[in-house]
C-alpha positions as CSV (number, residue, x, y, z in Angstrom):
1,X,11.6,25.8,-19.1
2,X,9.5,27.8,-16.8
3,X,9.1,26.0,-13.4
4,X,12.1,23.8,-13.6
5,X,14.8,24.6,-11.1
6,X,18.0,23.2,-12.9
7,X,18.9,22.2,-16.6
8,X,18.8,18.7,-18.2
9,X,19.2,17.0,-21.5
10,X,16.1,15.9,-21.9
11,X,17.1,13.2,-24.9
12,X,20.2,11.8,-22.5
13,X,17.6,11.5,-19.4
14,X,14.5,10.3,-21.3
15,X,16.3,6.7,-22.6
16,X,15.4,3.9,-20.3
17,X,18.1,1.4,-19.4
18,X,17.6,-2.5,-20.5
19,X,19.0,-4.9,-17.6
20,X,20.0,-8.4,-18.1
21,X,20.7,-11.3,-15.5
22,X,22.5,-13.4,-17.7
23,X,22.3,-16.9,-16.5
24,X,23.2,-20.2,-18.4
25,X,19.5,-21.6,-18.8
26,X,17.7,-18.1,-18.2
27,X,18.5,-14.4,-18.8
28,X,16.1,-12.0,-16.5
29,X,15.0,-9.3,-17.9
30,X,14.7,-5.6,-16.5
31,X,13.8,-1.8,-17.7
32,X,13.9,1.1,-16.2
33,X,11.2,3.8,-16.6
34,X,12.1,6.9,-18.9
35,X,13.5,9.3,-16.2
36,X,15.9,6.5,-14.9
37,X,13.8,6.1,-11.2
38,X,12.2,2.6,-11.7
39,X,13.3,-0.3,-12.5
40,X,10.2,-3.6,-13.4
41,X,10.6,-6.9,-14.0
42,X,9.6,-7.7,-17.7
43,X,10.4,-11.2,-19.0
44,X,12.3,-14.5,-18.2
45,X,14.4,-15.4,-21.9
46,X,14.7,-19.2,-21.7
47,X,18.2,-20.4,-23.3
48,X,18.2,-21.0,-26.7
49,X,21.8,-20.0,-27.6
50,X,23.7,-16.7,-28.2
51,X,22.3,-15.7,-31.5
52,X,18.9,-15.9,-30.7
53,X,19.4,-14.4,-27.1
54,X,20.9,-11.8,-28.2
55,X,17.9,-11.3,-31.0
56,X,15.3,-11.1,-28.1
57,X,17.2,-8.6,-26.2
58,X,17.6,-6.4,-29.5
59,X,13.7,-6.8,-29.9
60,X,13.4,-5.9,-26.2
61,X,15.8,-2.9,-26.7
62,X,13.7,-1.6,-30.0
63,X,10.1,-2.3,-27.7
64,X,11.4,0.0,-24.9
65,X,13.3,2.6,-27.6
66,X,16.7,2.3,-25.9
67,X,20.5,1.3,-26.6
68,X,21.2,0.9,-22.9
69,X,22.1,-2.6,-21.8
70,X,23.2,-3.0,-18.1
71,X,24.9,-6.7,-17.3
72,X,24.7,-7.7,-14.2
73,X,28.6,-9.1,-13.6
74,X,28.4,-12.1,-11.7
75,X,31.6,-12.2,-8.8
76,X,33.1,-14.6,-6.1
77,X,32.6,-12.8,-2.5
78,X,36.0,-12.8,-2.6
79,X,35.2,-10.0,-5.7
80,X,37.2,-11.9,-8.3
81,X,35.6,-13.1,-11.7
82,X,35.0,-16.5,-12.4
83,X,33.5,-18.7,-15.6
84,X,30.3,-17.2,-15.6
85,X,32.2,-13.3,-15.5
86,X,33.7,-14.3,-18.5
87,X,30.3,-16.0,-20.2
88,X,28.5,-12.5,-19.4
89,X,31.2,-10.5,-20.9
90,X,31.4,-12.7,-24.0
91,X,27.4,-12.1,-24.5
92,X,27.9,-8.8,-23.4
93,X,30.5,-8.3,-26.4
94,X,28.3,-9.2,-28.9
95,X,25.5,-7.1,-28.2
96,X,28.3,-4.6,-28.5
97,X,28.5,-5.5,-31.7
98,X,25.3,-5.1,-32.7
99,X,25.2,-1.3,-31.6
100,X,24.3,-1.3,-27.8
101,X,25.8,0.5,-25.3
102,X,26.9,-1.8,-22.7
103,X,27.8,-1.6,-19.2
104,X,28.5,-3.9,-16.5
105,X,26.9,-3.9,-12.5
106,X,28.6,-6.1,-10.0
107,X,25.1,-8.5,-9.0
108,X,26.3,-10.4,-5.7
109,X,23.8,-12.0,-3.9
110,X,21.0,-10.1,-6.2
111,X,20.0,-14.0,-7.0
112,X,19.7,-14.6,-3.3
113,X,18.0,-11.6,-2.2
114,X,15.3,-11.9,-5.2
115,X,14.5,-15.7,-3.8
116,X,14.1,-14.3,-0.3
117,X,11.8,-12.2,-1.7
118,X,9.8,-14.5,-3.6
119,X,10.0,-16.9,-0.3
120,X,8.0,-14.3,1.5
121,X,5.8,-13.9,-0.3
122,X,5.1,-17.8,-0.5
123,X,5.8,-18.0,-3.8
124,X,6.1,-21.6,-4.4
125,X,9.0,-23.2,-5.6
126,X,8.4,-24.4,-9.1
127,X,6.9,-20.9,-9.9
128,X,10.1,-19.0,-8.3
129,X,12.1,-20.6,-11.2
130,X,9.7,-18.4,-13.7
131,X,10.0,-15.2,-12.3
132,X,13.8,-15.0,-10.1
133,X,16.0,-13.9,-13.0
134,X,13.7,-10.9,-14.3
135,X,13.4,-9.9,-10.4
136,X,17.2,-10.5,-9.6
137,X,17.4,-8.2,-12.9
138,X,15.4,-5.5,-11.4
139,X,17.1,-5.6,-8.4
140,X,20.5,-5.4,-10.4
141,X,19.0,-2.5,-12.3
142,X,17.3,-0.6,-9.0
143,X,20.9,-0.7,-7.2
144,X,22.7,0.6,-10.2
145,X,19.6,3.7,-10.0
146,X,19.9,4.1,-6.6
147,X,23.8,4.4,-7.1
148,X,23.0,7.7,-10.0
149,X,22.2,5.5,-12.8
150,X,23.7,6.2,-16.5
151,X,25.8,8.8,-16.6
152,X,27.3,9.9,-20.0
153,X,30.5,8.3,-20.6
154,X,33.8,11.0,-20.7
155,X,36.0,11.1,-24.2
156,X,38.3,8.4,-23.1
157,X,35.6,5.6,-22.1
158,X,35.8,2.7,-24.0
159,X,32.1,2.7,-23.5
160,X,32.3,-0.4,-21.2
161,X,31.6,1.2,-17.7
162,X,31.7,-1.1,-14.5
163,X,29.9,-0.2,-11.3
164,X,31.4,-2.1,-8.5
């Protein structure tokens, strides 16, 4: 294309990248814009069990025309997995299952840094409940941009990329 100075795939680059912070009474919600720069807060999902969840996010993933799902993969410090690890790779495996292309994000401290955030901005706290999941998400899903974002996975992937 005239005025372009390198070569993309436009259809790999122009498929935005659906983030989840997968809690056990809320799942925050993040996309990133077309080209992979951005990511924005879009919903809080309440808890109302793994089927229905997962429903939501496939709505969500049809709305924003993607088959990208980053998890945010909750670790100790210490960088070891623990129950919720294993709860986040259990949904994580059924949306999997339903098509998606999954991959994981290590989110230490995303939680914390998101309620800083909110804090000062005086955010009170009964309304930081509302809205700290979607923007841990979008923190979760701005790091793993920042970091080169999706890259296409090589022949012997099993699809399940892990940023650490």
């Amino acid at each position: 294309m005239p005025g372009f100075l390198f070569d993309f795939n436009a259809e790999a680059v122009l498929q935005r990248i659906l983030c989840l912070d997968i809690g056990d009474k809320r799942t925050g919600v993040a996309v990133s814009d077309p080209l992979g720069i951005t990511a924005q807060s879009v919903e809080t999902i309440f808890t109302k069990g793994r089927d229905k969840d997962a429903a939501r996010v496939a709505e969500l993933a049809e709305k924003y025309q993607t088959r990208r799902i980053l998890c945010g993969l909750p670790r100790r410090l210490s960088g070891e997995e623990g129950l919720q690890a294993a709860k986040v790779r259990e949904f994580a495996a059924v949306l999997a299952e339903k098509g998606f292309e999954v991959r994981f994000m290590d989110e230490r401290l995303t939680s914390v840094s998101a309620e800083r955030v909110l804090i000062g901005a005086g955010v009170r706290r009964d309304s930081r409940k509302n809205v700290i999941d979607k923007l841990a998400a979008a923190f979760i899903l701005q790091d793993y941009l920042d970091m080169g974002g999706w890259k296409e996975a090589s022949q012997a992937d099993s699809g399940n990329q892990e940023v650490q």
